[in-house]
N, C-alpha and C positions, 0 to 999 in steps of 0.2 A: 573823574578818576580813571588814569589809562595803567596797562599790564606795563609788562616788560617788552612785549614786542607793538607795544603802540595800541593794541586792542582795549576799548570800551570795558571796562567791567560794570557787571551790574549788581545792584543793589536792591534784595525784597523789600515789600512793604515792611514785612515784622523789624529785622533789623534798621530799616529806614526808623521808622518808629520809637524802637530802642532809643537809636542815636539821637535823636531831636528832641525827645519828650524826656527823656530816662538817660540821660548821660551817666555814665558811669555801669559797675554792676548793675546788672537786670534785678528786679528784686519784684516776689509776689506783690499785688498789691488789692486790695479788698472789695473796691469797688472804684467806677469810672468818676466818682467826683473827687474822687484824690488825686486824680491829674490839674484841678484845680484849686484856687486860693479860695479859702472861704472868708466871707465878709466876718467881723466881730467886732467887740469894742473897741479892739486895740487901736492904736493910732496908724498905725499902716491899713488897718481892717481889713486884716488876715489872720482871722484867729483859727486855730486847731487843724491845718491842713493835713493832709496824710499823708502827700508826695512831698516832692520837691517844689523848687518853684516853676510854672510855666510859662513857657517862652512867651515874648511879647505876640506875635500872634495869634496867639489864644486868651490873651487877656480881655477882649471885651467880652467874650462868654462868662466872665467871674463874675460880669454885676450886676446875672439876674440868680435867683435860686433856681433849681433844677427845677418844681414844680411850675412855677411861672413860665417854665421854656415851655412847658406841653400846655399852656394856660388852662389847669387846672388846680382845685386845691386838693388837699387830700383831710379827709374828715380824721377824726381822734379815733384811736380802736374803741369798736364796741360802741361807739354812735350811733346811735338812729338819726338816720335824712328820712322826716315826712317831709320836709319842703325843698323843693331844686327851684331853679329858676336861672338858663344858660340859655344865651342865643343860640347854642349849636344843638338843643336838647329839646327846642319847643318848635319843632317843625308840627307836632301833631297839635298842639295847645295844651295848655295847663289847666285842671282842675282842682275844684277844692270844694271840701265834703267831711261833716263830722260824722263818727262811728260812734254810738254809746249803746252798751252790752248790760241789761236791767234780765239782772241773777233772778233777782225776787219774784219778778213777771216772767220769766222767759223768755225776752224780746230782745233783738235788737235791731236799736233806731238806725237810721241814717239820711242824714239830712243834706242832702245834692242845694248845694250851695249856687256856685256859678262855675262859669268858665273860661278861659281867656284866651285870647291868640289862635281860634280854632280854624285847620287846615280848609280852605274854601272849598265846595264839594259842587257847586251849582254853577251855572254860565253866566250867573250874576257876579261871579266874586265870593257870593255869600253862601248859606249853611240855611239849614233846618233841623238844629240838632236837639237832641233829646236822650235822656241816658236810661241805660236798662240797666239789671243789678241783677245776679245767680250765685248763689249758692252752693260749690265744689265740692267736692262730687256729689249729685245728684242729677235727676232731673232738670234739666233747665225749662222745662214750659211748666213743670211742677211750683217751680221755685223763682220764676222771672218775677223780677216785681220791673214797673214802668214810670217815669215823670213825661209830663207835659210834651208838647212840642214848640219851641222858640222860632219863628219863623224869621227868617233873614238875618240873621247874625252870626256874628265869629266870635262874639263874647256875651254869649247867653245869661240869665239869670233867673235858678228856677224859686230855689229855697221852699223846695217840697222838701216833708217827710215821708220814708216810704220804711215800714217794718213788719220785719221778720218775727212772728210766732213760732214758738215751741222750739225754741236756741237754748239747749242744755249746755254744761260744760264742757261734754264732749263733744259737739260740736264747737265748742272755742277753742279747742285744742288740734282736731282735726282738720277743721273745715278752712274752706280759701271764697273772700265773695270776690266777684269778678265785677269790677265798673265799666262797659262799654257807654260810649258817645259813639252816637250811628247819625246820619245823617237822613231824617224822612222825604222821601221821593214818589208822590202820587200814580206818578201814569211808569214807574218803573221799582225794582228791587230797592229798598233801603240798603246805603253801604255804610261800611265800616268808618270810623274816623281813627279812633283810639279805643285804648283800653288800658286799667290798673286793676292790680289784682293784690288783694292787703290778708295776708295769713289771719284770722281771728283770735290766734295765740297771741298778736300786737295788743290786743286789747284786755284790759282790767276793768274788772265786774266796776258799773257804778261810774266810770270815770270817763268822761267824755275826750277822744279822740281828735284832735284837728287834722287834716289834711291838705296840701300844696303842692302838689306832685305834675311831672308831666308825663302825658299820655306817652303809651307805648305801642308799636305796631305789634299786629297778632304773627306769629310766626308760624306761617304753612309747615304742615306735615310732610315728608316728600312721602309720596305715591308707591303701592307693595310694586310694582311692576319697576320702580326706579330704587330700588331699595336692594344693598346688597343683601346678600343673604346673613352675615357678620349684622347689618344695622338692621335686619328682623330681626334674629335672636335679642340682643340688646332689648327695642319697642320691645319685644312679647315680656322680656323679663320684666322693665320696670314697670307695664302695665300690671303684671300677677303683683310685681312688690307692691304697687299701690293699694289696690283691691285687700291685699292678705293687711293691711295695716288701717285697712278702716274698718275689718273687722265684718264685711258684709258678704264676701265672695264677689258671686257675680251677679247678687241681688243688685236690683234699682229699685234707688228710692221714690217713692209717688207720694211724699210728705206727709205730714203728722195730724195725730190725732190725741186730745187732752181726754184722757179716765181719769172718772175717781172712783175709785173702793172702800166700801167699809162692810165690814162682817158684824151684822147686829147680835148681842150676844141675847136680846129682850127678845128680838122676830127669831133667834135662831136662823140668821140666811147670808148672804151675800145682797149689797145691795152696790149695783153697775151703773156708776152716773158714763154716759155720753156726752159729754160737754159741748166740743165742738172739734172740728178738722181746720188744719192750716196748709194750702201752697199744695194742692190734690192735683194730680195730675190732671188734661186735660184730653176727656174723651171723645168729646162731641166734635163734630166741626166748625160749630160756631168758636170756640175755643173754650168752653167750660163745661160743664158735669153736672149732670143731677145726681147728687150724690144722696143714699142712705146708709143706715151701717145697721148689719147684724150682728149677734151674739151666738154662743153656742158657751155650754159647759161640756166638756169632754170628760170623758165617754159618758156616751149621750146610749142607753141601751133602749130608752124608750121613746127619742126621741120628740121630748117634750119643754128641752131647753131651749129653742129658736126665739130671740126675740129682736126685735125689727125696729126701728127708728121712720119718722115720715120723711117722703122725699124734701129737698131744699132743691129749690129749682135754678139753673143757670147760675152755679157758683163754684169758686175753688175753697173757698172760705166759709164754709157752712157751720151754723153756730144751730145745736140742738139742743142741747139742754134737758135730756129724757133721762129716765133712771128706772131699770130693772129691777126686779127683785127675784130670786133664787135661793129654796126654803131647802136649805142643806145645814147638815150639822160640820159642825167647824174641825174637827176628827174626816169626817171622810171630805170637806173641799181642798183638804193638803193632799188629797192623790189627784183632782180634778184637773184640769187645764180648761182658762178660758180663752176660747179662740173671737177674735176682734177682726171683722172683714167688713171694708167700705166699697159700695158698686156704684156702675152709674146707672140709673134708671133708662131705659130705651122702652119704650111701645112698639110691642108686634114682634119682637125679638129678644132673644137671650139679651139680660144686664150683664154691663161691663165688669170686671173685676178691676176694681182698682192698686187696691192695696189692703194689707192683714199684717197682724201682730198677734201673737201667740203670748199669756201669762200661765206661770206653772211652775211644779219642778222643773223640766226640761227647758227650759226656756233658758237665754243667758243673759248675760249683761243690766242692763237697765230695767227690761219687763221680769226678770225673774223675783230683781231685788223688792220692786213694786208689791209682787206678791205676796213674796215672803211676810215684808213688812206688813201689808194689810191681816195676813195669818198671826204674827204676832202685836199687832195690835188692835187688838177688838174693840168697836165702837167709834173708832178715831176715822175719822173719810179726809182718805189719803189721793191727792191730784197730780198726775205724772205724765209729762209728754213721753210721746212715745212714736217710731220710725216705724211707716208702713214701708214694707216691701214687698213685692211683684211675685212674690212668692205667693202661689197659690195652696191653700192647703188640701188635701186630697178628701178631704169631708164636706169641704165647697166647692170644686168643682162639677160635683151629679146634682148638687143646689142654684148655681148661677141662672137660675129662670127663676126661680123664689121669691 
């Protein structure tokens, strides 16, 4: 196209555009596949277009769907994907692993199935893998559980169970378990392969879980010195929003301990079973805890409520099975609080604190209702997991040699 004096005129993309695609008035149009013919039953199979029709050079784009152009599909709303399975997705490998959440016990199962396609980590080609399991937020050496190690493979087969004691419901609602596959390395660091991470709220008491999923890489933190000052603000907020939504502050959990209570109305007392601890933090340097657990009724004026459990030597998992007894009238143990603290035994030095739990008026949540309940129901021995945290209480720390 030339002017009047022979000069080039030019013509923008937009209007180029216009003219070739959109002949005629310009007119809104809703979305970019309405520049195309949709397939349909019709006998042209062109059903329900939104535009016009498009020019022959754009007509081989018609005869795929738009999803199939990004080869992907797109799932139904409100779907749940436990199972994927894309070449472009399994660079880490796939695993597969059932959950099952038992209300009645407190437990929940999980059973590390196998694993497939796993990213080669050694000079051989092959892997050494083996998966670890944690419990969000807490502790992770409190709460690691471990399977096996498969020596030389990229498609392992463990079919361990590995389970969780003292998983309340609010733990199924809060909590996140974390699946890593690490790679075991002798004369060097274990490294990462993958990891999945499955909210507990996926899970319904009683009903077994499958899983098919592929691994995902952990995403580095960037560094407070590489960090604007805008992306600290942000970190510090959503770290406080975490913390104020599980309800702990900036206590850490060093895992749980099963009480049972019953108030004899016949002995007149309090009678404090110690059942056992799950998932204790780990003190020592071999990695485990000689753990015992004392008692105390508060206020204590005479200082004759102390009572002591034996050690359990080299364990996270210590099962006691002791029961106190506390000759109090059921009128004044509603002003009382009992405080619940587990150490770890050391020779020739102050015992470690591990973890403590408070029942009482002032208590909240979970250990208050415990109590309450035990106060109004006399005679009845009531069993209640319950979250130690790092909290030390001010009556036990001029005790911690005890």
């Amino acid at each position: 196209m030339r002017g009047r004096k022979g000069d080039r005129m030019t013509i923008n993309i937009q209007e180029h555009m216009a003219i070739n695609v959109c002949p005629g008035p310009i007119r809104p149009i809703r979305q970019i596949s309405d520049y195309f013919p949709r397939l349909g039953p019709g006998p042209e199979g062109g059903g329900g277009g939104g535009g016009g029709e498009a020019p022959a050079h754009l007509a081989p784009l018609a005869l795929a769907p738009p999803a199939a152009l990004l080869g992907a599909t797109t799932p139904e709303d409100g779907a749940e994907v436990d199972s994927y399975d894309s070449d472009d997705g399994t660079a880490l490998g796939m695993l597969e692993f059932d959950l099952l959440y038992d209300r009645a016990s407190c437990t929940l199962h999980c059973s590390i199935l196998r694993a497939k396609g796993l990213k080669p980590m050694d000079f051989n080609g092959l892997a050494d893998p083996y998966v670890k399991l944690h419990l969000l937020p807490g502790a992770c050496k409190a709460n690691k559980l471990k399977t096996k190690t498969q020596r030389n493979t990229l498609n392992p087969v463990w079919n361990e169970d590995l389970t969780y004691s003292g998983i309340t419901d609010d733990d199924i609602t809060h909590k996140v378990l974390r699946i890593a596959v690490c790679d075991e390395d002798k004369l060097s660091h274990n490294e990462f392969i993958g990891e999945i991470r499955v909210p507990l709220r996926r899970l319904k008491p009683s009903q077994k879980k499958h899983f098919n999923i592929c691994l995902e890489r952990q995403v580095p933190l960037a560094s407070p010195s590489s960090m604007s000052a805008a992306l600290r603000g942000i970190s510090c907020y959503l770290k406080e929003l975490e913390q104020a939504e599980q309800g702990l502050g900036l206590l850490e959990e060093r895992g749980r301990i099963l009480l049972s209570l019953s108030y004899s109305s016949r002995r007149r007392g309090l009678l404090v079973g110690i059942v056992r601890c799950a998932h204790l933090a780990a003190m020592d340097v071999n990695g485990y805890s000689d753990p015992y657990v004392k008692t105390y009724l508060r206020p204590d004026v005479d200082k004759k409520s102390k009572h002591k459990t034996c050690v359990k030597k080299k364990t996270l998992n210590p099962e006691f099975n002791e029961e106190f007894f506390y000759e109090i009238e059921l009128s004044t143990l509603a002003t009382k609080t009992l405080e619940v603290t587990v150490w770890d035994y050391d020779i020739g030095k102050s015992n470690d604190f591990i973890g403590g739990v408070s029942l009482g008026p002032g208590a909240r949540g979970e250990a208050r209702k415990h109590w309450s309940d035990c106060l109004q129901q006399p005679d009845a021995a009531l069993e209640h997991w319950h979250t130690l945290t790092s909290e030390l209480p001010p009556a036990a720390s001029a005790l911690s040699s005890a």
